[in-house]
C-alpha positions in Angstrom: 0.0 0.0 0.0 1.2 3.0 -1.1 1.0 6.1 1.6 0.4 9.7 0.3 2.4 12.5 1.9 -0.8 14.1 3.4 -1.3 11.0 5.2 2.2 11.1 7.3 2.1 11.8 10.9 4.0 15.5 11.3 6.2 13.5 14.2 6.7 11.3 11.4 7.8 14.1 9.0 9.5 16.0 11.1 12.2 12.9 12.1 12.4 11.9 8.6 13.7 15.6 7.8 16.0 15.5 11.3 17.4 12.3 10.2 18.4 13.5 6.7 19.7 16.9 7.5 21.9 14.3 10.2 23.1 12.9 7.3 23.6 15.2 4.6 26.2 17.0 8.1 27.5 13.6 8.5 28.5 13.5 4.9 29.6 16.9 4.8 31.9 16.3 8.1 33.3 13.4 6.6 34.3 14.9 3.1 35.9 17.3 5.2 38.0 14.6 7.6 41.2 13.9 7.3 42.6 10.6 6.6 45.4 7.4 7.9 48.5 8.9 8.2 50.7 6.3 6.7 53.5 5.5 9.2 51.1 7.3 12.3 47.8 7.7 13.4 44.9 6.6 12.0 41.4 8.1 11.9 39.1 6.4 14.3 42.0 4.0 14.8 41.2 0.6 17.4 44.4 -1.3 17.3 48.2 -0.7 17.9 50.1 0.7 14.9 51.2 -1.2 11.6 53.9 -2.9 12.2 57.5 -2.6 10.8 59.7 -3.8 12.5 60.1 -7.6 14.0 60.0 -6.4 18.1 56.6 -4.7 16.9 55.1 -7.9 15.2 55.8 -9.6 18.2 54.2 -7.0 20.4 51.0 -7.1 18.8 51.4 -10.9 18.8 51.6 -10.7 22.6 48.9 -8.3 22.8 46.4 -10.6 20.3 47.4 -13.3 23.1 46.7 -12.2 26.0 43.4 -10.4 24.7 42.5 -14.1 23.4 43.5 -15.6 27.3 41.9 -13.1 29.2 39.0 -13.5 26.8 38.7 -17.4 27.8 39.2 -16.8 31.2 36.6 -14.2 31.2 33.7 -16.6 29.2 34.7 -19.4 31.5 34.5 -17.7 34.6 31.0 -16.0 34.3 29.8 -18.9 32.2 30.0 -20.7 35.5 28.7 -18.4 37.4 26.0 -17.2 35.4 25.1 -21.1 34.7 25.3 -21.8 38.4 22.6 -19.0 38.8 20.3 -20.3 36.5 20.4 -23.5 37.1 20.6 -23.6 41.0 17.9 -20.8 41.7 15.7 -20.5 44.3 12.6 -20.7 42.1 13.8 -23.9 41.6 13.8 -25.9 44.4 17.6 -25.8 44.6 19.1 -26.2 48.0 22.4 -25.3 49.1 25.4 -28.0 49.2 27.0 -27.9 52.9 30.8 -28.7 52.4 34.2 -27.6 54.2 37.0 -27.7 51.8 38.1 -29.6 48.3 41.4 -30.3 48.1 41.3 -31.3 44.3 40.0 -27.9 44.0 42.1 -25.7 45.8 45.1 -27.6 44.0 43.1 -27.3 40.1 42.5 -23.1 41.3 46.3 -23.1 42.4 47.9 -25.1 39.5 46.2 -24.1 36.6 46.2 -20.0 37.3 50.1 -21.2 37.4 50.1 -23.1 34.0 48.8 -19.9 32.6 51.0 -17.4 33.9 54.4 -19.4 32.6 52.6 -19.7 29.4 52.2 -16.0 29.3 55.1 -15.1 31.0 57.6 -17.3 28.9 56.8 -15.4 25.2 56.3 -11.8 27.4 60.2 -12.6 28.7 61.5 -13.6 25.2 60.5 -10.3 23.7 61.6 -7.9 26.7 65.0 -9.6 26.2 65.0 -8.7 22.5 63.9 -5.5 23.3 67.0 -4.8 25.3 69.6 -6.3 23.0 71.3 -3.4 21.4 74.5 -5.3 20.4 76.0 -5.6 17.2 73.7 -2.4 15.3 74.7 -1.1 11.9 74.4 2.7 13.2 74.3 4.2 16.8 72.4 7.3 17.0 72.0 9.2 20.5 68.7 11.1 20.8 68.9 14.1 23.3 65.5 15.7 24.0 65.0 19.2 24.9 62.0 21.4 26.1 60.5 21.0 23.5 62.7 19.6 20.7 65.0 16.4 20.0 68.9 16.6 19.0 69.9 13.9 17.0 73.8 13.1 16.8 75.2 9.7 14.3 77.9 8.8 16.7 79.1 5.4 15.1 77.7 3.4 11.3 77.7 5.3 8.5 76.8 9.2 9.0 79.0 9.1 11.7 79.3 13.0 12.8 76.7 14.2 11.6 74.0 16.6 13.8 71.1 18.7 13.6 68.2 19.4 16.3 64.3 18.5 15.3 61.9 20.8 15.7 58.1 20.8 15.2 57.3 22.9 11.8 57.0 26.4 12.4 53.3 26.5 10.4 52.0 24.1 11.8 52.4 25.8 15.0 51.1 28.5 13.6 47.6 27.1 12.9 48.0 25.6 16.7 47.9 29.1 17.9 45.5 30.4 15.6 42.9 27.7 16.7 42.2 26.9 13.4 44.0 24.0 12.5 41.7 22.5 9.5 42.2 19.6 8.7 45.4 18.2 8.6 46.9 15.1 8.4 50.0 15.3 9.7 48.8 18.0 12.3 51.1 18.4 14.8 53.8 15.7 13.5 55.3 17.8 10.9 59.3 18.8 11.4 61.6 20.6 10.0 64.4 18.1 10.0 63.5 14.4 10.1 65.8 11.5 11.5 66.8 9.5 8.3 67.6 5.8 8.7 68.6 3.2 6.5 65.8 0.1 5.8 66.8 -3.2 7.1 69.6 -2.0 9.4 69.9 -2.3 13.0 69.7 1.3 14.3 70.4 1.7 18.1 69.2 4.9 19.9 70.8 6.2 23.1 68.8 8.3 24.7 69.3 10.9 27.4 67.7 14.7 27.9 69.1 18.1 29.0 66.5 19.3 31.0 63.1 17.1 32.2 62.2 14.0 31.4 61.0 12.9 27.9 60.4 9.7 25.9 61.5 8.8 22.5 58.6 7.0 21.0 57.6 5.4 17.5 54.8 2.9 17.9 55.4 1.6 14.7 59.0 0.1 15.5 57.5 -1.1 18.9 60.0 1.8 20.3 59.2 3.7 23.1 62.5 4.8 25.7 62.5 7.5 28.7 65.0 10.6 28.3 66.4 11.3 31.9 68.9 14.2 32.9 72.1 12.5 33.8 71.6 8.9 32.6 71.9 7.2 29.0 69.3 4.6 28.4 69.0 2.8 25.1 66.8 1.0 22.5 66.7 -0.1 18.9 64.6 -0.7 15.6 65.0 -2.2 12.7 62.8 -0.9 10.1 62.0 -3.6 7.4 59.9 -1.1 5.0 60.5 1.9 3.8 58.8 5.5 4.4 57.5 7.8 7.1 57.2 7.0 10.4 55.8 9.2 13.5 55.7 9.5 17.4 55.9 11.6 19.6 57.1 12.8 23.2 55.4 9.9 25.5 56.5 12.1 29.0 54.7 14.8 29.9 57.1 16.9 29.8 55.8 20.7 30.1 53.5 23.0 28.3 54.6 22.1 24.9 54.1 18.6 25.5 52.2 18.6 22.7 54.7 20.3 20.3 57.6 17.6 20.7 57.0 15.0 17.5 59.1 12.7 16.2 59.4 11.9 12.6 61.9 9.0 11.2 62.5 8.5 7.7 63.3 5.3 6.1 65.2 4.9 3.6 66.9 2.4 0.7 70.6 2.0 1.7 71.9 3.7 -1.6 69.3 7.2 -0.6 70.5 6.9 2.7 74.3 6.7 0.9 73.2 9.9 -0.7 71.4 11.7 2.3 74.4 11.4 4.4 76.9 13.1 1.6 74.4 15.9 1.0 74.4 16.0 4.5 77.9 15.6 5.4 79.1 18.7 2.2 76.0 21.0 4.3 78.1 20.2 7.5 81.8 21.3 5.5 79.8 24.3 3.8 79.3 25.4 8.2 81.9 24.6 9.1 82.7 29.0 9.0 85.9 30.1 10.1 85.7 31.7 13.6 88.4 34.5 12.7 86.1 35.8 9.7 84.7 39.0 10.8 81.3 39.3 9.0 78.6 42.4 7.3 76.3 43.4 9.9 73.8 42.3 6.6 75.1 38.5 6.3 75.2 38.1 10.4 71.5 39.2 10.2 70.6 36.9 7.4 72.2 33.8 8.5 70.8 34.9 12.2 67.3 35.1 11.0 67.5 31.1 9.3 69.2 30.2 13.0 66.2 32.0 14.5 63.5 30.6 12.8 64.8 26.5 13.0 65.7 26.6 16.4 64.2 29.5 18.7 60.8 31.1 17.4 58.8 27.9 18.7 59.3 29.1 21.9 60.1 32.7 21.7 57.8 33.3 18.6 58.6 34.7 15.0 57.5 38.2 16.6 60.2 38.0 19.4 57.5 38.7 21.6 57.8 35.4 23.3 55.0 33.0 25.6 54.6 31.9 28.9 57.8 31.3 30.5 60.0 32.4 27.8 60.9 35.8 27.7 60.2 38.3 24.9 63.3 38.9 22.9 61.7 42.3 21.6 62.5 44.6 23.9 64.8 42.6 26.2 67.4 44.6 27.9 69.8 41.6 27.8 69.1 41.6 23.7 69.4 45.6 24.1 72.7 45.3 26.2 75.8 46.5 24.4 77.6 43.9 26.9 77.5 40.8 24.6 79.2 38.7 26.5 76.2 38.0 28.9 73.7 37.3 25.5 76.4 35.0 24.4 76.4 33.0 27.7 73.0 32.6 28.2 72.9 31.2 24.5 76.0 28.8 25.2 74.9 27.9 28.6 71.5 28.2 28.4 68.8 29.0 31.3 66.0 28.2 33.2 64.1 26.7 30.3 66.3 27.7 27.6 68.8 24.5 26.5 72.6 25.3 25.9 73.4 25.7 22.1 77.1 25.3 22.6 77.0 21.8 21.5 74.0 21.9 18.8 75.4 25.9 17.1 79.2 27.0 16.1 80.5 30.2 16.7 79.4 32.2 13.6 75.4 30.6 13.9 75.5 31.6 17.7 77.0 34.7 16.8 74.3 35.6 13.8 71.3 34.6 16.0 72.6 37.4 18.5 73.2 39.7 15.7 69.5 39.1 14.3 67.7 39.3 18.2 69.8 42.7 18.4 68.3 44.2 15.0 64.9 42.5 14.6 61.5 43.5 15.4 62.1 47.4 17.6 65.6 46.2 18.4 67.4 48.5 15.7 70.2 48.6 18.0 72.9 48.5 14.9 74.9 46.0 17.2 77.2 43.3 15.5 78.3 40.5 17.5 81.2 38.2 15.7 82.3 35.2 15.8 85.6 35.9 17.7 83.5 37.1 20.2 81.4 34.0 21.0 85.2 31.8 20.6 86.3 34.2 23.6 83.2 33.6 25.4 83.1 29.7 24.9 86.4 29.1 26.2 85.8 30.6 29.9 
């Protein structure tokens, strides 16, 4: 039978119109979501990452597991009981057993609650060992995180000597603090200099920290180590797939928390070959000569790229800084014509602020003064060189 509009109820109507302005927001929404981040997070995602790397297949063995043992124990337990209700109620007739003790039972709830735990235990211990066994890796890598950042340094394989610091991508924390993000797939795991790796080696990561505790984590590799002032700890991966992989921070580490992501790249051995001699001819090409005096023009220049990669996250592109970190615009130790005390608060760091002495050279320490003395309303006309930083650095 066929019914005519006229004949539908109005509560009828008016839910029918509900449901499909619902959808037609639904659809909108989801034309509008982002998507799987290969290599990270996944949109609505259930389970533990992807895995590449053997340690991380046998995680999410363990995990599948125990989920299946707990899942037995769980049916059998309150099928038991639940059966036991039904079965023995009241309504019945059912009348209650009077006993002391079992002995077969108290040895069948003792043994087999044992049985089980070696069974899980055994695998659980295997796979911690792994974990731990950093011996024998194709490329040592020591990860030292910073509020809010991560220094990477290749101290032994191939790359060996090479540096650079890992910051989160200065857009994207730009549409962070506009509160406008969009829709983003990569939101907040963007940086501006990636960790490369090479696939299929054994990469061991020492990890330590300069100022709070942080934790280098990639769920992917089934990697996830603290960063403690004063101690080295150490894991490893080996990635057996190429491409981009993502974590972040797991500590809580401070108000930019949120702004610490790791990214690793993966790559064929012969790209990694070639990453680490474009890397390693960058390194020569900075390699300045501390005696060069320099333009008050190319200081400010090569100040303002020092600036941007390493310090505006915290102390913004305006110099106007946030929170606990001073504006630069306007500082009277910027505004001092006493360098020295600029230049030992960038070596040395403070409070917050990590030391650069190891991470920047002379003339990039020397340019980013330069630049923070002439940006913004700081048109001091000041020129800080090199030699002057060389002088401080060896007090």
């Amino acid at each position: 039978m066929t019914m005519m509009n006229s004949d539908v109820h109005p509560l009828v109507r008016r839910c029918s119109q509900l449901a499909l302005t619902a959808a037609v927001a639904l659809a909108s929404q989801s034309a509008l979501a982002v998507n799987d981040l290969p290599g990270g997070p996944a949109v609505n995602q259930l389970n533990l990452h992807p895995a590449v790397t053997k340690i991380a297949h046998e995680q999410a063995w363990l995990h599948n597991m125990m989920l299946v043992i707990c899942l037995v124990i769980f049916v059998a337990v309150f099928g038991v009981m639940f059966y036991s209700i039904f079965k023995h109620r009241k309504s019945k007739g059912a009348v209650s057993a009077n006993f002391h003790e079992s002995v077969k039972v108290e040895i069948a709830w003792t043994v087999v609650p044992f049985i089980i735990v070696i069974l899980m235990a055994l695998p659980a211990t295997k796979v911690v060992v792994a974990m731990k066994d950093t011996t024998n890796a194709d490329l040592t890598i020591k990860a030292t995180g910073y509020q809010w950042k991560w220094g990477y340094e290749y101290i032994k394989g191939e790359g060996d000597g090479i540096h650079f610091v890992s910051t989160l991508d200065a857009s994207q924390r730009a549409l962070s603090d506009s509160g406008k993000p969009g829709d983003i797939d990569n939101y907040l795991l963007k940086v501006d200099n990636p960790l490369v790796v090479p696939v299929n080696k054994k990469v061991r990561i020492i990890t330590t920290a300069q100022d709070v505790i942080h934790a280098w984590m990639v769920p992917a590799f089934g990697v996830k180590q603290d960063a403690i002032p004063g101690f080295v700890r150490d894991t490893w991966f080996k990635a057996e797939q190429e491409g981009d992989f993502y974590g972040q921070c797991a500590e809580l580490c401070g108000k930019e928390h949120a702004y610490m992501p790791i990214h690793v790249k993966v790559l064929s051995p012969q790209a990694y070959s070639a990453w680490v001699a474009d890397e390693q001819k960058k390194a020569a090409a900075k390699a300045d000569d501390p005696t060069k005096v320099w333009t008050q023009e190319d200081l400010i220049a090569r100040g303002e790229k020092v600036y941007t990669a390493n310090c505006a996250v915290c102390h913004r592109p305006d110099g106007k800084g946030a929170g606990q970190f001073p504006a630069l615009d306007g500082s009277k130790l910027v505004l001092s014509e006493t360098h020295a005390d600029q230049i030992h608060v960038l070596l040395n760091g403070r409070n917050q602020m990590p030391a650069w002495k190891a991470i920047l050279n002379d003339t990039e320490i020397a340019a980013v003064a330069t630049y923070t003395k002439n940006s913004w309303s700081n048109k001091t006309g000041q020129i800080v060189q090199p030699a002057e930083v060389v002088a401080e650095r060896a007090k």
